[in-house]
C-alpha positions in Angstrom: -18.1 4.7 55.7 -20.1 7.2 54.1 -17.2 8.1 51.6 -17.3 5.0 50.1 -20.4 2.4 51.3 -22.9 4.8 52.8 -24.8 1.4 54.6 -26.4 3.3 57.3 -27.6 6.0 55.0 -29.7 3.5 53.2 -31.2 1.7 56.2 -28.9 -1.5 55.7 -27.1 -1.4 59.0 -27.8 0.6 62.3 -25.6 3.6 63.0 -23.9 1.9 66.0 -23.0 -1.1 64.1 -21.6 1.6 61.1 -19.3 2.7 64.4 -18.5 -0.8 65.0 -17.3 -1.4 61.7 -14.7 1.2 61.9 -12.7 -1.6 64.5 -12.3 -4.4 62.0 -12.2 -2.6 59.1 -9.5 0.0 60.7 -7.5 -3.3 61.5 -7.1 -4.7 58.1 -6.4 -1.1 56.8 -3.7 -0.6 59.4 -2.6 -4.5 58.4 -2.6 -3.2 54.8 -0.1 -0.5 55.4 2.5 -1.9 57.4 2.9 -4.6 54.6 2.6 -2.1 51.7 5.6 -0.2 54.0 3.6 3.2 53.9 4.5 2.6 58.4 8.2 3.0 57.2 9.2 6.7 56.8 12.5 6.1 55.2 10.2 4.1 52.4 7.7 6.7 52.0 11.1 9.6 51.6 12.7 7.2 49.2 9.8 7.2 47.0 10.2 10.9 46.3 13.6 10.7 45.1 12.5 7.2 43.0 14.7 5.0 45.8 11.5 3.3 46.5 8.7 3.8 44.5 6.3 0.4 45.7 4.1 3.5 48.4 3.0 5.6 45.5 2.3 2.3 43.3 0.4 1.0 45.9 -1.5 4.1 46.2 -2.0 3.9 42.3 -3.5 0.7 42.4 -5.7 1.5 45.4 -7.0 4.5 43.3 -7.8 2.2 40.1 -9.1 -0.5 42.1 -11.3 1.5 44.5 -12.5 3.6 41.7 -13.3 0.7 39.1 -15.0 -1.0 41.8 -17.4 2.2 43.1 -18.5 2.7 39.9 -19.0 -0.5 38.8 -21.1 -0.8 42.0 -23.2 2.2 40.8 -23.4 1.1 36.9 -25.0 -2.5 38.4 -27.1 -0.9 40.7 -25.8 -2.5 43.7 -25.0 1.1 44.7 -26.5 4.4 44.9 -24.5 7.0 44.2 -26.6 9.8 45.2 -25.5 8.4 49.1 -22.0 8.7 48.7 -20.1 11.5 50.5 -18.3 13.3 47.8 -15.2 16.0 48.7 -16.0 19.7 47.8 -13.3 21.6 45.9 -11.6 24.7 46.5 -9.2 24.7 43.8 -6.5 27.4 45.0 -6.7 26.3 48.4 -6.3 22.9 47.8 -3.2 23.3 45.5 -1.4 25.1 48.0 -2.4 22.1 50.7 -1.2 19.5 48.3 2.3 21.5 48.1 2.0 22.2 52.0 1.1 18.3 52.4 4.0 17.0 49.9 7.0 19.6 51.9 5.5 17.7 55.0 5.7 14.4 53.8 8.9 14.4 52.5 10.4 16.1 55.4 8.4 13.9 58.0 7.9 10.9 55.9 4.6 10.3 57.0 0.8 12.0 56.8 -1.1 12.1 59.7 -2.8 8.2 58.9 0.5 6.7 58.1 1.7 8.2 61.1 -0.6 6.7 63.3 -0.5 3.2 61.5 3.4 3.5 62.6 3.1 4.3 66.6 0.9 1.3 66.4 3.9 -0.5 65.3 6.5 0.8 67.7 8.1 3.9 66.0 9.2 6.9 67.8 9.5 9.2 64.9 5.9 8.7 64.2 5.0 10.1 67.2 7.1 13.1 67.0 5.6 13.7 63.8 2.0 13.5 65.1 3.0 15.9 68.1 4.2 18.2 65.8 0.7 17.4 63.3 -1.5 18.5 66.4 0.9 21.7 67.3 0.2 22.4 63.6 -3.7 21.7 63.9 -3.8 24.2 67.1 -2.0 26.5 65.7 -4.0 26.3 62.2 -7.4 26.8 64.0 -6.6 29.5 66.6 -5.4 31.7 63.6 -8.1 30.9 61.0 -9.6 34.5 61.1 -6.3 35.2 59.2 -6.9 32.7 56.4 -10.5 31.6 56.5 -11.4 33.8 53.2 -8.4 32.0 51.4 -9.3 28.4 52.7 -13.1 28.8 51.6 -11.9 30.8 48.2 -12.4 29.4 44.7 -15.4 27.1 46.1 -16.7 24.2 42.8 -18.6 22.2 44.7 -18.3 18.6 44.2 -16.6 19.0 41.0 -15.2 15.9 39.1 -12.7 15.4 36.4 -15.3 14.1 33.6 -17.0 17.8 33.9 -13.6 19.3 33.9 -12.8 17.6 30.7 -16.1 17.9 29.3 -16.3 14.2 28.7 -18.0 10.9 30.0 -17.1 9.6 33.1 -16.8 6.0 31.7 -13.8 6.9 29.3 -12.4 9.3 32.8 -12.1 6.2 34.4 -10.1 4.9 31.4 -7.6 7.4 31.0 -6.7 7.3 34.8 -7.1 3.5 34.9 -4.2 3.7 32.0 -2.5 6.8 33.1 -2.5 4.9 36.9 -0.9 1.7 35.0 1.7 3.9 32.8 2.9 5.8 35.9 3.6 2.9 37.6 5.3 1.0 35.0 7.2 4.5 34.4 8.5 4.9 38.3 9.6 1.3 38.3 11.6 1.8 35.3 13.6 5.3 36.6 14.1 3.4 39.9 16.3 0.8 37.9 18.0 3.1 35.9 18.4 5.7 38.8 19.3 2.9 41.4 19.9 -0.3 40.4 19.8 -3.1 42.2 21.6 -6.2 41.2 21.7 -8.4 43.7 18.0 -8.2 44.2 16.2 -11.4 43.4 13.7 -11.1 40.4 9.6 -11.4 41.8 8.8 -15.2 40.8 6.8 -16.0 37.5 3.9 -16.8 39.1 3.8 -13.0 40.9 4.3 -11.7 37.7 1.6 -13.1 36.2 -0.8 -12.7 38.7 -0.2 -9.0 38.8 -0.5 -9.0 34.8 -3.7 -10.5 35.2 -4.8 -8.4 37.8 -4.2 -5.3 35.7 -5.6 -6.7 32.7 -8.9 -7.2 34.4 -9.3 -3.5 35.7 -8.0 -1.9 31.9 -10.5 -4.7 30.2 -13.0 -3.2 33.0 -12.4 0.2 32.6 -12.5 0.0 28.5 -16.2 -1.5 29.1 -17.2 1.9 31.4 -16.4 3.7 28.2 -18.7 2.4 26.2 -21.6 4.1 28.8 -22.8 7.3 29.2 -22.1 9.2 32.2 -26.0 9.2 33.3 -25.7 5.1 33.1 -23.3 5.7 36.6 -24.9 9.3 38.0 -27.9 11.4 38.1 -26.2 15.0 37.3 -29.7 16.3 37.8 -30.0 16.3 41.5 -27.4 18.0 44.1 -24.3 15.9 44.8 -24.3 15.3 48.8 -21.0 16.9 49.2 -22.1 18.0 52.2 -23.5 15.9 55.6 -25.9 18.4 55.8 -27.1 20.2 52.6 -25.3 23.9 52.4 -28.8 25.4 52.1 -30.3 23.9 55.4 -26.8 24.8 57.0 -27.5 28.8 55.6 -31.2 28.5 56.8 -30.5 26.9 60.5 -27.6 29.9 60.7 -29.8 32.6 59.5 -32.4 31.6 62.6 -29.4 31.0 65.2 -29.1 34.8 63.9 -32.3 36.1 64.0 -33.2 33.8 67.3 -29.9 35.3 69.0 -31.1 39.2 68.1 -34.6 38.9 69.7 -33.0 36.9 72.6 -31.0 40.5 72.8 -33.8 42.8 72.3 -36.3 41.1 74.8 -34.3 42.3 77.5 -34.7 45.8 76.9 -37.9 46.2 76.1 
């Protein structure tokens, strides 16, 4: 929970119950999937060749919501920021894991979560694919000598997309809000013209509405981040904790293993 509601990091909650959390709150994500169909793979391969496109509109509107909501947390003050486990980048590396991923996914139709979301649910394929996922795993560590200077190449740190574009992170979160709500409207439209449907039975008015609304309220939200500066949601000053352990205490415990292991080696002798 650090990733998004760092509770035991502020003293809120124990660390056993943050453990215990990960029950109920595993249960209504794995409820969540199945009934977004990301624990069908023949839904999750249909979205890449626009068949099916309600997965990766689902996953748009889980990354507008979540983000709207974590740093609207942070602009109120109901969270801080400073607690939240942010991702490091490695640019080049990453770029080639998202084509890696996306060959994978495609091929498999599921990534390791989904995966597991579907055994749960009775399918077989799933659990060829997460054989297959730990092979890959073993096989990925045991020869990481080979690539460990590519995979921790190009390092940014916890680098987001408002410093990228050299603009506030209020009107960031606007443009992806909109550019999350254009690509959705935009894959629903090529999956009628690609495959129409016409004996499907149009979602009732009320739905309609109700997901209008919805949308409405996150642009209308996102439009008032814009008007703030980026300092009003994060303090750029101090280090971002994209690590669990800051890199420099990791480099100063390392450099004593070091030093401890060579006068371990040296006693001996003299």
């Amino acid at each position: 929970m650090d990733i998004a509601l760092p509770l035991a990091k502020t003293g809120a909650i124990s660390a056993a119950t943050n453990l215990w959390l990960a029950i109920p709150i595993g249960i209504i994500f794995g409820f969540a999937l199945f009934h977004s169909g990301f624990t069908d793979s023949r839904r999750i391969a249909w979205a890449f060749y626009f068949k099916d496109v309600g997965v990766p509109v689902v996953m748009f509107s889980a990354i507008a919501t979540g983000m709207v909501g974590l740093w609207g947390l942070s602009l109120a003050g109901f969270l801080d920021i400073s607690l939240v486990y942010m991702m490091p980048t490695y640019l080049l590396p990453m770029m080639v894991g998202g084509l890696l991923f996306g060959v994978g996914m495609v091929t498999g139709g599921y990534c390791p979560g989904t995966a597991i979301a579907a055994i749960a649910t009775g399918k077989i394929d799933a659990l060829i694919f997460i054989v297959g996922f730990l092979i890959g795993s073993l096989v990925f560590g045991d020869f990481f000598p080979v690539w460990g200077s590519f995979y921790d190449s190009d390092y940014m740190g916890a680098f987001r997309l408002d410093q990228w574009l050299d603009i506030g992170l209020g009107v960031t979160v606007l443009i992806i809000v909109l550019v999350a709500v254009a690509g959705s409207l935009t894959m629903l439209w090529v999956q009628r013209l690609v495959w129409p449907a016409p004996d499907s039975e149009p979602k009732p008015p009320q739905f309609m509405k109700l997901q209008g609304a919805l949308v409405a309220v996150v642009i209308a939200v996102a439009i008032l981040f814009a008007f703030f500066p980026t300092e009003a949601f994060i303090d750029d000053s101090t280090e971002t904790p994209y690590y669990i352990v800051p890199r420099a205490d990791i480099d100063v415990i390392t450099t004593d293993f070091l030093l401890a292991g060579a006068d371990v080696a040296v006693v001996p002798g003299s």
